[in-house]
Backbone bond lengths (Angstrom), bond angles and torsions (degrees), N, CA, C in turn:
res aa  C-N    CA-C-N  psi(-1)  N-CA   C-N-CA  omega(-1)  CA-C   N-CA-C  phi
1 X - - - 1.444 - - 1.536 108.48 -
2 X 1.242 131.36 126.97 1.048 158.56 -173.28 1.654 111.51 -73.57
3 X 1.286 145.98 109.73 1.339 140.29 -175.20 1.424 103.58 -101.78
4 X 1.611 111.31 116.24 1.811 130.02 -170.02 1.612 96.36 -90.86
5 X 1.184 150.80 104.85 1.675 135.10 145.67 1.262 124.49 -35.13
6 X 1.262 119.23 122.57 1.521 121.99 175.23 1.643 124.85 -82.72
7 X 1.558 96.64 131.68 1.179 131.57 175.11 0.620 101.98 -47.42
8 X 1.975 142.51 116.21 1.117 111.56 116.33 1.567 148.66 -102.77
9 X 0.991 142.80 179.04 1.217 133.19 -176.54 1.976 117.99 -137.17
10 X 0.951 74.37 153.52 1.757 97.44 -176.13 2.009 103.80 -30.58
11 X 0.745 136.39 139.39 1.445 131.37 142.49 1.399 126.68 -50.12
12 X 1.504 88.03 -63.05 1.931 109.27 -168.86 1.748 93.65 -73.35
13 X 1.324 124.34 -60.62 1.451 135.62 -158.88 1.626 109.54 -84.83
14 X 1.073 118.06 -22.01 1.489 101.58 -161.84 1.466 130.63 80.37
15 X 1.366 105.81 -9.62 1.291 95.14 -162.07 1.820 99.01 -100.46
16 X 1.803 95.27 179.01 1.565 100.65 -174.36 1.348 107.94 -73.73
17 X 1.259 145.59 139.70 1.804 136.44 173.46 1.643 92.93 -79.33
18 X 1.579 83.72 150.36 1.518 101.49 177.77 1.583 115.90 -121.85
19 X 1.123 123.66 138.61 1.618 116.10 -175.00 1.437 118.30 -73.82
20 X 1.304 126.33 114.27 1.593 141.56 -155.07 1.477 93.06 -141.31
21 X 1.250 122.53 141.01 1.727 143.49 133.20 1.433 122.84 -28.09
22 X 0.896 127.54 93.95 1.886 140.99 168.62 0.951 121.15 -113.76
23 X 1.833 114.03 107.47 1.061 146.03 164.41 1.819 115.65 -34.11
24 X 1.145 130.70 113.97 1.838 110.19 167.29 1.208 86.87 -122.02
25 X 1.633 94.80 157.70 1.771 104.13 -166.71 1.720 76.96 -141.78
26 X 1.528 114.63 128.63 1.078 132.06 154.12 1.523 132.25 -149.18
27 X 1.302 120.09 136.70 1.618 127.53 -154.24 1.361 112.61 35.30
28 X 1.546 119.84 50.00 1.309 119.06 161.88 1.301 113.26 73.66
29 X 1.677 114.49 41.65 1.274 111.07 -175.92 2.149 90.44 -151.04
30 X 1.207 125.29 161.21 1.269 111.54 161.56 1.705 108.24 -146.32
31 X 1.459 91.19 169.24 1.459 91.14 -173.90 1.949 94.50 -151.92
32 X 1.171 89.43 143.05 1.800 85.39 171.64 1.402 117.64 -136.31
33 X 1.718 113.39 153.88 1.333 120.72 -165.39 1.384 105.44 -131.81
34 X 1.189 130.67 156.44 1.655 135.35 159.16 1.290 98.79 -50.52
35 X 1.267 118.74 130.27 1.518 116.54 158.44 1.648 106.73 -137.43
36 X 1.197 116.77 152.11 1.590 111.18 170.93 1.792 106.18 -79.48
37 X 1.389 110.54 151.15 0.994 117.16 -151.87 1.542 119.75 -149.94
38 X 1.053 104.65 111.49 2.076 80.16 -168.34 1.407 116.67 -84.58
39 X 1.186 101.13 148.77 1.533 111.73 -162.93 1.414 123.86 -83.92
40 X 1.591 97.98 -10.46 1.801 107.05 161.93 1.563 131.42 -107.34
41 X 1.132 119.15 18.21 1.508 132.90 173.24 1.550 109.59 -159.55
42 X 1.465 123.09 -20.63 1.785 126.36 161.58 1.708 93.96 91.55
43 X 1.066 130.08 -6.47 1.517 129.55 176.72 1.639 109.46 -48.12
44 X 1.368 137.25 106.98 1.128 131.42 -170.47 1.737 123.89 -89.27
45 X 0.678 139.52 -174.20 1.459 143.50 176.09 1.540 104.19 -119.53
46 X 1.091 114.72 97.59 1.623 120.21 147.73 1.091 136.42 -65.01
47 X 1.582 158.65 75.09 1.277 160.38 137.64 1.442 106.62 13.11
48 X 1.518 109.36 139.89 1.524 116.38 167.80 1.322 96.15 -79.23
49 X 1.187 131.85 -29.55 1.556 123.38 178.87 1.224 115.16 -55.20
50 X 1.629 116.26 -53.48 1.673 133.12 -164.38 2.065 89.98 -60.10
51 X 1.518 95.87 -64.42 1.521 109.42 -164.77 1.786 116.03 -40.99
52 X 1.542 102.04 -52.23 1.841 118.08 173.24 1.379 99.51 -72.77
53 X 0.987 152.24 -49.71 1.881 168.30 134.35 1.410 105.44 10.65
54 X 1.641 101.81 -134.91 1.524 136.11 -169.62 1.844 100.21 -51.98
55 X 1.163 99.08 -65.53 2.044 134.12 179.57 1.681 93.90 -38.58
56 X 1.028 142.55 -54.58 1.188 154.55 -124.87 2.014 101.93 -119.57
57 X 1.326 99.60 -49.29 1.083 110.73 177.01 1.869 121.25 -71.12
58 X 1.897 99.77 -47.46 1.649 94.25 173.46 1.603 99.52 -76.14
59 X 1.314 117.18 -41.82 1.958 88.64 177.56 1.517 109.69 -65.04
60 X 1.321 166.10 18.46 1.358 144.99 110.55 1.275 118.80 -66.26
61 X 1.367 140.23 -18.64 1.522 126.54 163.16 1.236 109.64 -77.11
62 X 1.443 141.85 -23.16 1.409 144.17 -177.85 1.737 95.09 -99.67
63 X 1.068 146.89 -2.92 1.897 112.31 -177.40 1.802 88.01 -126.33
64 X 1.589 117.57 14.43 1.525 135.25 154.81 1.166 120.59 -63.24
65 X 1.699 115.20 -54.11 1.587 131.12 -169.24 1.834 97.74 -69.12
């Protein structure tokens, strides 16, 4: 059996997201991750993984200091 990756696509645009670099800037600090991203309005896809994850983790090391 053959394993296909899933497409996803834009909501608003239709289009396929593409994996791009996104900057997040919070309390004056930033950090950036691959995120898929659509390539005709830049609206990205956030993961519940990334968001409970990475997202979750630098906002408790930054509202700590």
């Amino acid at each position: 059996m053959e394993y296909t990756e899933k497409k996803w696509r834009c909501r608003k645009c239709g289009e396929e997201l593409k994996n791009t670099q996104a900057i997040f800037d919070y309390m004056q600090r930033s950090f950036s991750e691959e995120l898929l991203r659509c390539p005709k309005c830049g609206q990205v896809l956030i993961t519940s993984s990334l968001a409970d994850g990475k997202m979750h983790e630098v906002e408790e090391m930054l509202e700590d200091k």
